[in-house]
C-alpha positions as a Markdown table, in Angstrom:
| # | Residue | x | y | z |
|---|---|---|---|---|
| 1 | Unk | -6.7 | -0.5 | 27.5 |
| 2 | Unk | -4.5 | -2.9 | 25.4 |
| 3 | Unk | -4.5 | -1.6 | 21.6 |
| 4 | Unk | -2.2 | -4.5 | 20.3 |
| 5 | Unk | -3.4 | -7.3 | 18.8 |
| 6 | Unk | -2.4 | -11.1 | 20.2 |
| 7 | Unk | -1.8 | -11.6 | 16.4 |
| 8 | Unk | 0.5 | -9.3 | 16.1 |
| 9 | Unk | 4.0 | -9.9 | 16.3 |
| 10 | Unk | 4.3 | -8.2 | 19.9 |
| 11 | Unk | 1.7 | -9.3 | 20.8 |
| 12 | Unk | 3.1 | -13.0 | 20.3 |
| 13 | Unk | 6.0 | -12.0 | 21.9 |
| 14 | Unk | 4.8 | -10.7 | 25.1 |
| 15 | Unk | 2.2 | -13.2 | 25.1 |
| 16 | Unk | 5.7 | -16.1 | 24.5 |
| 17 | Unk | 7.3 | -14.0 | 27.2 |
| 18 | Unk | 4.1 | -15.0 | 29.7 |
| 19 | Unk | 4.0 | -18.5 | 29.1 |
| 20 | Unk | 7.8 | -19.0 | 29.3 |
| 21 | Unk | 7.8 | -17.3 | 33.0 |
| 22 | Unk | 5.4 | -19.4 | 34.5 |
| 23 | Unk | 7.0 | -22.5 | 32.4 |
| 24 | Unk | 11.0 | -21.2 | 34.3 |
| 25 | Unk | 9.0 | -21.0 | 37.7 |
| 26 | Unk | 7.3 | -24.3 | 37.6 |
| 27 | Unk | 10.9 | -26.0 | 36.0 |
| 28 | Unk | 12.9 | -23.8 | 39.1 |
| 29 | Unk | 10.6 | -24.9 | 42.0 |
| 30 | Unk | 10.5 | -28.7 | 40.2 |
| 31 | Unk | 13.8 | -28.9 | 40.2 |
| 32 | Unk | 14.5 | -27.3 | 44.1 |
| 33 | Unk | 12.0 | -29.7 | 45.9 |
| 34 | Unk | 10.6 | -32.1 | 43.8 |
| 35 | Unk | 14.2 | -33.7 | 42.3 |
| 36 | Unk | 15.9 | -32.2 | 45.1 |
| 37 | Unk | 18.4 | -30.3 | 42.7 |
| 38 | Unk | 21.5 | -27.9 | 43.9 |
| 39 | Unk | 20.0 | -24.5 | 42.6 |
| 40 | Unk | 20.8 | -21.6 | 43.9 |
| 41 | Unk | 16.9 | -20.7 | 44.6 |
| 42 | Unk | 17.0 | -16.6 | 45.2 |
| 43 | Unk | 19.5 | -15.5 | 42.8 |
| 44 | Unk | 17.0 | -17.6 | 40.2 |
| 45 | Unk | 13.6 | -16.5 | 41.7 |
| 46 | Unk | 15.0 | -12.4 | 41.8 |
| 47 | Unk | 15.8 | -13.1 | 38.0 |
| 48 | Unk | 12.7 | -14.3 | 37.5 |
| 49 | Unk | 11.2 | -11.2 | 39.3 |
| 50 | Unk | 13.1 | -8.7 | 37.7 |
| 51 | Unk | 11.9 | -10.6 | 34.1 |
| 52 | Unk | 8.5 | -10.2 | 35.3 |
| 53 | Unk | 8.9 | -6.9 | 36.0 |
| 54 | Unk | 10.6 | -6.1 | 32.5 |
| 55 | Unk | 7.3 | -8.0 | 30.9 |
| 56 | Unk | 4.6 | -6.2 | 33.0 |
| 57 | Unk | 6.4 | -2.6 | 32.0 |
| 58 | Unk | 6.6 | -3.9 | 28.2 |
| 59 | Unk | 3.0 | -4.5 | 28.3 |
| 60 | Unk | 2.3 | -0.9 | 29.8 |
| 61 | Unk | 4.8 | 0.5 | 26.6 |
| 62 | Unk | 3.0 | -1.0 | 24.0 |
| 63 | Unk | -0.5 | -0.8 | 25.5 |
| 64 | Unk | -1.4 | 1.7 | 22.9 |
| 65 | Unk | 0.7 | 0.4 | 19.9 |
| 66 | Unk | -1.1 | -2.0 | 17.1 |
| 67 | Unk | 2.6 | -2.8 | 16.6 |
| 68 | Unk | 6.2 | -2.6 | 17.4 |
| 69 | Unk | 8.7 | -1.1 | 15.2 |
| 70 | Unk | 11.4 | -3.1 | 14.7 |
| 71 | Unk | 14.5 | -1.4 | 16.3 |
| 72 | Unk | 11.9 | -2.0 | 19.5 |
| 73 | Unk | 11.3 | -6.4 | 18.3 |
| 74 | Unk | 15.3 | -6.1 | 18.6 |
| 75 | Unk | 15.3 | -5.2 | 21.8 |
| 76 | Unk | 12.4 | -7.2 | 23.6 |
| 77 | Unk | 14.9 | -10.4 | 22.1 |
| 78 | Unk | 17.9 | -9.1 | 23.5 |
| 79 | Unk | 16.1 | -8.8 | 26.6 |
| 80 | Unk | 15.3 | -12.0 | 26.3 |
| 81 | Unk | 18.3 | -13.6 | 25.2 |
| 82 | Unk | 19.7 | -11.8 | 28.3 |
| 83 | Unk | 17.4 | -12.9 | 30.7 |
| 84 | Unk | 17.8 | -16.5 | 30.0 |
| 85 | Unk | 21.4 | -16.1 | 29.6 |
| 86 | Unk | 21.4 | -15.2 | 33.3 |
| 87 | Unk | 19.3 | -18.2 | 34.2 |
| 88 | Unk | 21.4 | -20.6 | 32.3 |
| 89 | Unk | 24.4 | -19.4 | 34.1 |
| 90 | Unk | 22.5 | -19.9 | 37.6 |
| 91 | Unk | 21.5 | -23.5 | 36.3 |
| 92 | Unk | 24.5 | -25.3 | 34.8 |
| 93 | Unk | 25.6 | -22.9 | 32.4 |
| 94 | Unk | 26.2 | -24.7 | 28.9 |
| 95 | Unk | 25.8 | -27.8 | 30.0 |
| 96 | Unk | 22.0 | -26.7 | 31.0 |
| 97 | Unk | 19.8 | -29.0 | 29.0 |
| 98 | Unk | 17.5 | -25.8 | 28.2 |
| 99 | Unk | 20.6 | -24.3 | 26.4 |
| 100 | Unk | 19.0 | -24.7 | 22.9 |
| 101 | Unk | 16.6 | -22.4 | 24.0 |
| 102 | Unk | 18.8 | -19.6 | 22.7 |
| 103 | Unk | 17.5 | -19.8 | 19.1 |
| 104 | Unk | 14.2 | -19.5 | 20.2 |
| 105 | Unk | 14.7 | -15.2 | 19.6 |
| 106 | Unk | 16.4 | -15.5 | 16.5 |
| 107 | Unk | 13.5 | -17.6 | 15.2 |
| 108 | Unk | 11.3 | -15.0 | 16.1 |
| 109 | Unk | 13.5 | -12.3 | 14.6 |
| 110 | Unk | 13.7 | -14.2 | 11.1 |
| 111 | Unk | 10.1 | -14.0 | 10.8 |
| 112 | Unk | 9.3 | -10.6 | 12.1 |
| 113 | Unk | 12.5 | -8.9 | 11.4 |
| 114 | Unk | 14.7 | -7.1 | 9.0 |
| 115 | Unk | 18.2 | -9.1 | 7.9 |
| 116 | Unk | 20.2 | -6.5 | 10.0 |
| 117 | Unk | 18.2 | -7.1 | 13.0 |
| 118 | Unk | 17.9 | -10.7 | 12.7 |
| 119 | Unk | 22.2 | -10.6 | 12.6 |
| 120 | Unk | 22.5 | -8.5 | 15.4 |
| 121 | Unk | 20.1 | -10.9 | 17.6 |
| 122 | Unk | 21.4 | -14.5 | 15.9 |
| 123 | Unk | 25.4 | -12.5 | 16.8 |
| 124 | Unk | 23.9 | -11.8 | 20.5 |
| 125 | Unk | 23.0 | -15.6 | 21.2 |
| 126 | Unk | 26.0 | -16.8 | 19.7 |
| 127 | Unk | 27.7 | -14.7 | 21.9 |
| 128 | Unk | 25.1 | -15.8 | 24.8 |
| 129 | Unk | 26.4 | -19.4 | 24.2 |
| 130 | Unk | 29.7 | -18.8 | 24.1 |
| 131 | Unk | 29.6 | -16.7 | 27.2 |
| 132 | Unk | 28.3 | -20.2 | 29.0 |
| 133 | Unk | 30.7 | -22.3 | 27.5 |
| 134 | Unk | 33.6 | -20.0 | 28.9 |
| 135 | Unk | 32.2 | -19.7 | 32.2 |
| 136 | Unk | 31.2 | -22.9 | 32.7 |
| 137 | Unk | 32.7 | -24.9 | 36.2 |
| 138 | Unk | 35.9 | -27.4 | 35.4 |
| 139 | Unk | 33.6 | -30.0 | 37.0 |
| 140 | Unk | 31.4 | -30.0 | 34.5 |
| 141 | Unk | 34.4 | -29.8 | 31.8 |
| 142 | Unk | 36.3 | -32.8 | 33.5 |
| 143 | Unk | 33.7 | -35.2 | 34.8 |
| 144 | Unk | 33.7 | -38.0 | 32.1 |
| 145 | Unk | 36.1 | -36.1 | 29.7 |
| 146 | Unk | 33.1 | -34.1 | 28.6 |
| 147 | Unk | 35.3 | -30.9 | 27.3 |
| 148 | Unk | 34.7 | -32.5 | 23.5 |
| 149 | Unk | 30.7 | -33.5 | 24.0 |
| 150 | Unk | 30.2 | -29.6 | 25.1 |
| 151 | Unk | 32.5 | -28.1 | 22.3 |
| 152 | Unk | 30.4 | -30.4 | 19.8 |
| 153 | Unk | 27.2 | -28.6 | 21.5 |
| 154 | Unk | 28.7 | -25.5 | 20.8 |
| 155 | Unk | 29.5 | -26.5 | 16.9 |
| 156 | Unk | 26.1 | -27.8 | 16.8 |
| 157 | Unk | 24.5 | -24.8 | 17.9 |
| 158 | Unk | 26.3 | -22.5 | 15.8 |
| 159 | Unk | 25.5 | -24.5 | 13.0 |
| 160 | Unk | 21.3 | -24.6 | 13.8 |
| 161 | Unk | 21.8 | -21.0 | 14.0 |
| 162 | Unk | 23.3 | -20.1 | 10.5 |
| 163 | Unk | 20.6 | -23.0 | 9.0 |
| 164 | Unk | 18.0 | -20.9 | 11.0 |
| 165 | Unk | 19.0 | -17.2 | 9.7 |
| 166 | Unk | 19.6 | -18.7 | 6.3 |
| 167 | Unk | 16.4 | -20.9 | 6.2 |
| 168 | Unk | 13.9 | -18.7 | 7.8 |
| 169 | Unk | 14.7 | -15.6 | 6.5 |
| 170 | Unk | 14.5 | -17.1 | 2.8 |
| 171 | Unk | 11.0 | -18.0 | 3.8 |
| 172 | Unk | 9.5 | -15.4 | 6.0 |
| 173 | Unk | 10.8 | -13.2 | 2.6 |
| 174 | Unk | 9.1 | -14.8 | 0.3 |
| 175 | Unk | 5.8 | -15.3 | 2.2 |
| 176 | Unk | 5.9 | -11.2 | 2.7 |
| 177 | Unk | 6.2 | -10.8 | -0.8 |
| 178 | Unk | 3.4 | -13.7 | -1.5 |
| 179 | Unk | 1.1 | -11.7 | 1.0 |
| 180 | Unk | 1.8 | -8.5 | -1.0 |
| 181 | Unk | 0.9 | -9.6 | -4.2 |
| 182 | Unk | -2.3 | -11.0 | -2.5 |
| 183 | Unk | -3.0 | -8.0 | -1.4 |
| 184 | Unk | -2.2 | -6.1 | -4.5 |
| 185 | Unk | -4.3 | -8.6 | -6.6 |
| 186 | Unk | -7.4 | -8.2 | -3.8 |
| 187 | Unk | -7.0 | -4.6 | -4.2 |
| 188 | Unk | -6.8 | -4.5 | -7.9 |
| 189 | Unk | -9.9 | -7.5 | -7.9 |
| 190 | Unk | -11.7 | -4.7 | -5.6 |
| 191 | Unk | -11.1 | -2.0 | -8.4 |
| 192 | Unk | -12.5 | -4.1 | -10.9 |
| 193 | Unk | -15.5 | -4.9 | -9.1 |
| 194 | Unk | -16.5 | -1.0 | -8.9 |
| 195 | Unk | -15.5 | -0.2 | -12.1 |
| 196 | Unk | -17.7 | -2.9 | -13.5 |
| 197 | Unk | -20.3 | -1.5 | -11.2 |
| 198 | Unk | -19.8 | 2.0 | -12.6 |
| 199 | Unk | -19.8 | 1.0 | -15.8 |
| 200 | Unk | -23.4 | -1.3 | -15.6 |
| 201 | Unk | -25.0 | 2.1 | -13.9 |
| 202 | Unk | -23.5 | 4.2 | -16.5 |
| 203 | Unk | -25.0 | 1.7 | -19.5 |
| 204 | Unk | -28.2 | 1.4 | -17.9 |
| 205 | Unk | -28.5 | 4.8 | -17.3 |
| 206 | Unk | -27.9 | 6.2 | -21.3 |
| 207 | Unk | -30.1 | 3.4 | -22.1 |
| 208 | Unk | -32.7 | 5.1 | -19.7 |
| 209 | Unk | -32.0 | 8.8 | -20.6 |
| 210 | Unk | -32.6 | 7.9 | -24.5 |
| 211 | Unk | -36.1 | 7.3 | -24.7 |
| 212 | Unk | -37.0 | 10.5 | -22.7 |
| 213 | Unk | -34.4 | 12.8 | -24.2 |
| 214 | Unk | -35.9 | 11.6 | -27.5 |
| 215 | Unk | -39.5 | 13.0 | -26.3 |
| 216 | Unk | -37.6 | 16.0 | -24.9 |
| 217 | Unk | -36.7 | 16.5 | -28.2 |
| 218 | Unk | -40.6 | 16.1 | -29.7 |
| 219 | Unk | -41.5 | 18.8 | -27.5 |
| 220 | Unk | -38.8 | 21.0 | -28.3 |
| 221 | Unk | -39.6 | 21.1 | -32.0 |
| 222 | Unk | -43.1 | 21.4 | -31.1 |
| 223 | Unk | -42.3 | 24.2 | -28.7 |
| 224 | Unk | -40.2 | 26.0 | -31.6 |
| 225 | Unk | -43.1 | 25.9 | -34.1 |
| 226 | Unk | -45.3 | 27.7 | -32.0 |
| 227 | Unk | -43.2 | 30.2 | -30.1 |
| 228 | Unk | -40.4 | 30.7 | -32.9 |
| 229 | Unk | -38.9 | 34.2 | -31.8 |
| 230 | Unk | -38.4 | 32.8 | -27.9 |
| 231 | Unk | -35.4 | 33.7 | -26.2 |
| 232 | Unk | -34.7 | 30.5 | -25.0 |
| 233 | Unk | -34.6 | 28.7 | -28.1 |
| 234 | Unk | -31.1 | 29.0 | -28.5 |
| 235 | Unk | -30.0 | 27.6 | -24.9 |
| 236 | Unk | -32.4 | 24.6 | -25.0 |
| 237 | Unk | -30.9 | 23.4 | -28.8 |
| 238 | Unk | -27.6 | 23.2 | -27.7 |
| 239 | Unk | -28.2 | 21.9 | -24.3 |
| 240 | Unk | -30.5 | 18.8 | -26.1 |
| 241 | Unk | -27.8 | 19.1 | -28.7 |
| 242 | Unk | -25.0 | 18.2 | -26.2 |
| 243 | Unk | -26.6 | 15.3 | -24.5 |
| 244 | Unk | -27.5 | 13.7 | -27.7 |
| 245 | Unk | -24.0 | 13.9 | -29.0 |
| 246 | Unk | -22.7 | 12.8 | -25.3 |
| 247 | Unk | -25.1 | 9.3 | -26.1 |
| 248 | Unk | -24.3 | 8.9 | -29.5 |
| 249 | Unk | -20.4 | 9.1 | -28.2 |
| 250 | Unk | -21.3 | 6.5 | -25.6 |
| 251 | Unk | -23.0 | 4.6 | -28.4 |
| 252 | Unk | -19.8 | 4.9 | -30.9 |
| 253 | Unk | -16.9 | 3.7 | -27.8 |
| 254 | Unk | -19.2 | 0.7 | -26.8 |
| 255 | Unk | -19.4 | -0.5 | -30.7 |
| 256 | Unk | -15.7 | 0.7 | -30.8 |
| 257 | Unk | -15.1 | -2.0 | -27.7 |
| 258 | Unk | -17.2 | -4.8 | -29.0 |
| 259 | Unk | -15.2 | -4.8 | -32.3 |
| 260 | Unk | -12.2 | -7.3 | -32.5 |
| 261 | Unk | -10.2 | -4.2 | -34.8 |
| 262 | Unk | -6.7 | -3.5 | -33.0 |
| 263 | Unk | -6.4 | 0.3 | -32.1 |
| 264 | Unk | -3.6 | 2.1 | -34.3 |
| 265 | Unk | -1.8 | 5.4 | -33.2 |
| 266 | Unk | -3.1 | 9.1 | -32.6 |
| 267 | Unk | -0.3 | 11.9 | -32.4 |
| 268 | Unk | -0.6 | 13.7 | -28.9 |
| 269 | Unk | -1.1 | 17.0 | -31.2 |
| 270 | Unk | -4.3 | 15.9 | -32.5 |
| 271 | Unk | -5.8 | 14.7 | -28.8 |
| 272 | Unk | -4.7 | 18.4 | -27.3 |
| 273 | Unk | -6.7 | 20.2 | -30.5 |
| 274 | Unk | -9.9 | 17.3 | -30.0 |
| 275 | Unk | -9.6 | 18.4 | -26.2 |
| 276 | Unk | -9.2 | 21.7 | -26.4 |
| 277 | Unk | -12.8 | 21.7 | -28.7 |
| 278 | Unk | -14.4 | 19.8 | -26.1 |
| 279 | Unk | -13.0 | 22.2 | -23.5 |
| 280 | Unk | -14.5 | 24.9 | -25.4 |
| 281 | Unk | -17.9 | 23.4 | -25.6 |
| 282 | Unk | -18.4 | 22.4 | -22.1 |
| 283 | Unk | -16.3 | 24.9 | -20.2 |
| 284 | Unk | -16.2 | 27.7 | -23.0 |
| 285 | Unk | -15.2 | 30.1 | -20.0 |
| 286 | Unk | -12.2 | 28.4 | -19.2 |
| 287 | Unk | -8.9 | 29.5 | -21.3 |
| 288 | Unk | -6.0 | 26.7 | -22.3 |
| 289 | Unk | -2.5 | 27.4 | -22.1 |
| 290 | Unk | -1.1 | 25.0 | -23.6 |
| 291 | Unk | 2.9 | 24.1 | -24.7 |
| 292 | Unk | 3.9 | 21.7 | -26.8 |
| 293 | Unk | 7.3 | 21.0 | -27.2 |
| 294 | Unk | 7.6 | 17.6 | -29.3 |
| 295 | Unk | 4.7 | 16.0 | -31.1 |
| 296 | Unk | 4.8 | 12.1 | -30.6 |
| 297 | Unk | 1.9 | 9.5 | -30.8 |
| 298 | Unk | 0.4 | 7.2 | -28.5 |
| 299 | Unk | -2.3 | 4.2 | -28.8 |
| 300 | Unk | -5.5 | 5.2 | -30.0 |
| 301 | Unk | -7.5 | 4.3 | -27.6 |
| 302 | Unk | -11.5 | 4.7 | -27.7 |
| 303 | Unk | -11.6 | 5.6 | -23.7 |
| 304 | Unk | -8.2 | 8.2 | -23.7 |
| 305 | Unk | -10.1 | 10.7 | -24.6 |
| 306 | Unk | -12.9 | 10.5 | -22.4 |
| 307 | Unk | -9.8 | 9.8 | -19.7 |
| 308 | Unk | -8.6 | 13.2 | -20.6 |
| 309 | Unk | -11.3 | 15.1 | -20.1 |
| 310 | Unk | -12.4 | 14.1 | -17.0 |
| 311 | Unk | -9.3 | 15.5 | -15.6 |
| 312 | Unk | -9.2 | 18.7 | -17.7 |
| 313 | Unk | -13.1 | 18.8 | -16.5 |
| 314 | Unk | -11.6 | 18.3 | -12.7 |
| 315 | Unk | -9.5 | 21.5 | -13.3 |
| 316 | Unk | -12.2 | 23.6 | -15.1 |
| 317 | Unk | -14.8 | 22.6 | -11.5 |
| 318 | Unk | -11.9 | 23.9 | -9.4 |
| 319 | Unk | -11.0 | 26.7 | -11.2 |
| 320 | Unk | -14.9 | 27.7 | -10.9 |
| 321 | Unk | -14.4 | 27.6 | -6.7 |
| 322 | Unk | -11.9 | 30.4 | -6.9 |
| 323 | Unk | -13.6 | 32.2 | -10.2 |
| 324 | Unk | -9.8 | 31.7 | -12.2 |
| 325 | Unk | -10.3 | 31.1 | -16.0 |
| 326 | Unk | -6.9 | 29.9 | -16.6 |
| 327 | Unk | -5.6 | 25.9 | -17.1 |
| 328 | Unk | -1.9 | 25.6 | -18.0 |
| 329 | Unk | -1.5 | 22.6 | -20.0 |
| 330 | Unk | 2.0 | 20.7 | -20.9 |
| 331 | Unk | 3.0 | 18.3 | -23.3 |
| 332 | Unk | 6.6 | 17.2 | -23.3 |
| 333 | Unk | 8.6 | 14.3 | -23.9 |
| 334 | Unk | 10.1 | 12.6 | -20.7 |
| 335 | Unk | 12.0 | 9.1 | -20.7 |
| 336 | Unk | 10.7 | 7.8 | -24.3 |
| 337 | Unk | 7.4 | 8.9 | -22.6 |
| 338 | Unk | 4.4 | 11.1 | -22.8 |
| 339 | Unk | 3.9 | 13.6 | -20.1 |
| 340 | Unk | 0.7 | 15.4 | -20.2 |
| 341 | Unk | 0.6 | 17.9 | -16.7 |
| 342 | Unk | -2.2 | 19.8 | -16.3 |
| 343 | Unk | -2.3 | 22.8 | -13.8 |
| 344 | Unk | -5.9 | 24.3 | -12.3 |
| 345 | Unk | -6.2 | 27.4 | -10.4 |
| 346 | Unk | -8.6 | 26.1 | -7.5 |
| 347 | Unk | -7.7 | 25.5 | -3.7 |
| 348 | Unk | -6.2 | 22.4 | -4.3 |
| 349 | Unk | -6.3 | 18.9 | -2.9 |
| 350 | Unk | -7.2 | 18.1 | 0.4 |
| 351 | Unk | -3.6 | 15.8 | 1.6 |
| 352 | Unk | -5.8 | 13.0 | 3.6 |
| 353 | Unk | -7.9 | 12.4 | 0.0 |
| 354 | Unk | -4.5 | 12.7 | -1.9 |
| 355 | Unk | -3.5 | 9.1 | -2.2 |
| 356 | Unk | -6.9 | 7.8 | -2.5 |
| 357 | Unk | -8.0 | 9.5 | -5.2 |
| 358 | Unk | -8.3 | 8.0 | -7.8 |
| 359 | Unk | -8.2 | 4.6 | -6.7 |
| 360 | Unk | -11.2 | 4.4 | -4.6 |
| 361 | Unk | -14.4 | 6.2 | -5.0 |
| 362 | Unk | -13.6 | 9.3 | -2.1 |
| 363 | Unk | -16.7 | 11.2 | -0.7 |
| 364 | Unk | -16.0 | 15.1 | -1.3 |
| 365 | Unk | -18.4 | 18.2 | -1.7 |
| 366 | Unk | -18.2 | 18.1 | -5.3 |
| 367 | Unk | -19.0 | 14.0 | -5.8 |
| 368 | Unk | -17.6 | 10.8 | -4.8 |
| 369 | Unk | -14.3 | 10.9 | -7.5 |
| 370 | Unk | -15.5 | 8.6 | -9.5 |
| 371 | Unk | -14.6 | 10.4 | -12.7 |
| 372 | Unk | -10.9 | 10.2 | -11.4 |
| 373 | Unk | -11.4 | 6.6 | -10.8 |
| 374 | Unk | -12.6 | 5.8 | -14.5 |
| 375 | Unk | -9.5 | 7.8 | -16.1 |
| 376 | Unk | -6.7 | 6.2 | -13.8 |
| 377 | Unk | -8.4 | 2.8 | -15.2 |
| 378 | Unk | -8.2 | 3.5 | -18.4 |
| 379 | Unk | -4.8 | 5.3 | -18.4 |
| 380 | Unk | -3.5 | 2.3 | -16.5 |
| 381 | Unk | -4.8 | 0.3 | -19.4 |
| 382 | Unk | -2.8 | 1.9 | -21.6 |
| 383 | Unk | 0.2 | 1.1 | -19.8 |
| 384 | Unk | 0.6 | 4.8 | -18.1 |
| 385 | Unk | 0.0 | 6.6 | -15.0 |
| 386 | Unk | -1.5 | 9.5 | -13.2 |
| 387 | Unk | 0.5 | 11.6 | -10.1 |
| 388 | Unk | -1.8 | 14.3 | -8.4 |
| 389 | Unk | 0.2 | 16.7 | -5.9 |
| 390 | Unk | -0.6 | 19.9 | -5.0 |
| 391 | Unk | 0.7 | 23.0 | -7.1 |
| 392 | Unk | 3.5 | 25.6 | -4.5 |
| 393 | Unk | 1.7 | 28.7 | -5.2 |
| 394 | Unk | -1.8 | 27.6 | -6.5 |
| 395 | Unk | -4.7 | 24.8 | -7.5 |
| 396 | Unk | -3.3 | 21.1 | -8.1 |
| 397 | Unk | -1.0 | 19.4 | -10.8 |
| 398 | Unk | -1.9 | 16.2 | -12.6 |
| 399 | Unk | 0.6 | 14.5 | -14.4 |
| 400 | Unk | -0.7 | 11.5 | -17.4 |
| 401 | Unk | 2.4 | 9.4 | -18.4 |
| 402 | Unk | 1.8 | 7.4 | -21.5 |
| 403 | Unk | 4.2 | 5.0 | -23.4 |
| 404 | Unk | 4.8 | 6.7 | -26.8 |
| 405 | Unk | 3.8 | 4.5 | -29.7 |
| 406 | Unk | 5.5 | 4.6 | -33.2 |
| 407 | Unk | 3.6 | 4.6 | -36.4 |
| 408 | Unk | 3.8 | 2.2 | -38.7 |
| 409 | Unk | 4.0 | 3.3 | -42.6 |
């Protein structure tokens, strides 16, 4: 089974390669029977053979290849280049009208190629052409004083084949650049489109989750007037408590959003003492170690925090998978940035999810990541960044980089 695509660029190239045997044996037998041409018929039919050949073991090669790597493009050309060398020197050498051919590969290298493999195939036909100029009969040279038309071909050809190199490399570049910013902006449209999807589940489910928390509520008081000594009393306050305060938080950042105010600055100290509260409320089991070593300030943001603490909460869910109670938590100053890395204890990340966390929602026993998906939005927002690895000796790192902000008096 064939795994490479026709539009790939081996693909076009063996599927080039097919066409132009059949187009040299049609040409070869034309010119043998049909104009009655002087061509020396089995030395150009056993090249054509042995080029067959060469194509029909390519094809097996690459059978199970979606595409070539380059060093293996450079030398399926100078096959090529070779192979019609040979037939050019069996046909009339340079004076061959099919000469021109030649720049054919180092078209096909411009596009698909490298600059250092497109020189050493443009340097292998210019040597190709010279090699047929040299060894070209003195008939040839001397019938009609010809010496100066085939020295202009020559002048000519090297000439096509710097515009070529020059040319077509300029624009193969910049259409490989234009095709990655397409597909940055597709996969950055993409990102969009699921956090807008996100966020319009998220909205509509607070506004959902108020009117029966609020009845919740009802019942709770009611419950408290009648069984006022229950055990449970406690637990149920501060668990209604928490979700109200989680809605009214909601409430507060969309207001916060809708307003046209420009955010000011909030010292890094102050966001490590409001997390570390937070920390305490949700995860009161699990213990901060956190070092500071220079207090700076970055943009007060209403969605940093909330940011924050999904990744803090990331490391508190894997700590609980290996029962360890310890986060290690730096601040530090690092190229006029912010560099926030926290440290769980858990099992880590798994290396195929690594690169996709974050940046598409990624299925996993523990959800589908979009927490992590919602904080690298935001954090890219701010003009920062997030870098997951996995920790030497235990759990995972994650590393926030924020520009630092300076206050204005």
């Amino acid at each position: 089974m064939i795994s490479f695509s026709p539009q790939s660029a081996i693909g076009r190239l063996l599927l080039l390669r097919t066409i132009a045997i059949l187009i040299q044996l049609i040409l070869v037998l034309a010119a043998a029977f049909w104009f009655d041409k002087s061509i020396e018929l089995l030395p150009v039919l056993t090249v054509i053979a042995v080029e067959s050949c060469f194509q029909l073991f390519s094809v097996f090669a690459y059978r199970k290849t979606s595409e070539a790597a380059p060093s293996g493009m450079m030398l399926q050309l100078l096959a090529d280049i070779i192979f019609m060398t040979i037939l050019l020197s069996l046909s009339g050498g340079a004076s061959n009208a099919f000469v021109s051919m030649l720049i054919i590969p180092i078209v096909i290298a411009a596009v698909t190629l490298p600059s250092q493999f497109v020189l050493v195939i443009a340097l292998s036909s210019l040597v190709a052409y010279g090699y047929l100029f040299v060894t070209m009969g003195a008939h040839h040279l001397h019938h009609m004083d010809m010496q100066l038309h085939f020295k202009g071909m020559w002048a000519n050809f090297v000439l096509s084949v710097i515009i070529v190199v020059m040319v077509v490399m300029a624009m193969a570049k910049q259409l490989r650049i234009r095709e990655q910013s397409l597909a940055k902006v597709r996969e950055k449209q993409l990102k969009n489109e699921q956090l807008i999807a996100l966020g319009s589940a998220a909205a509509q489910a607070t506004h959902q989750l108020a009117t029966p928390l609020a009845n919740i509520h009802l019942l709770f008081e009611e419950f408290k007037e009648d069984h006022p000594t229950h055990p449970a009393l406690d637990d149920m306050g501060k668990a209604i408590q928490s979700c109200k305060e989680q809605l009214d938080l909601f409430r507060s950042q969309t207001e916060k959003f809708k307003s046209t105010q420009v955010f000011g600055v909030q010292s890094t100290a102050e966001i490590l003492a409001e997390l570390t509260t937070l920390m305490a409320l949700q995860f009161p089991e699990q213990v901060l170690n956190i070092e500071e070593d220079i207090e700076a300030s970055v943009t007060d943001d209403p969605m940093l925090i909330p940011a924050l603490l999904n990744i803090f909460s990331n490391a508190a869910q894997a700590n609980d998978k290996t029962n360890a109670k310890d986060i290690c938590v730096s601040s530090k100053i690092e190229n006029n940035k912010w560099a926030l890395t926290i440290t769980d204890h858990g099992p880590g990340i798994d290396p195929k999810k690594m690169e996709r966390l974050g940046h598409t929602i990624v299925k996993s026993e523990s959800g589908l990541g979009m927490a992590l998906v919602l904080s690298h939005a935001s954090i890219e927002r701010l003009k920062g960044n997030i870098q997951l690895e996995n920790h030497p000796q235990f759990g995972a790192t994650t590393k926030i980089v924020l520009p630092i902000k300076i206050k204005k008096p």
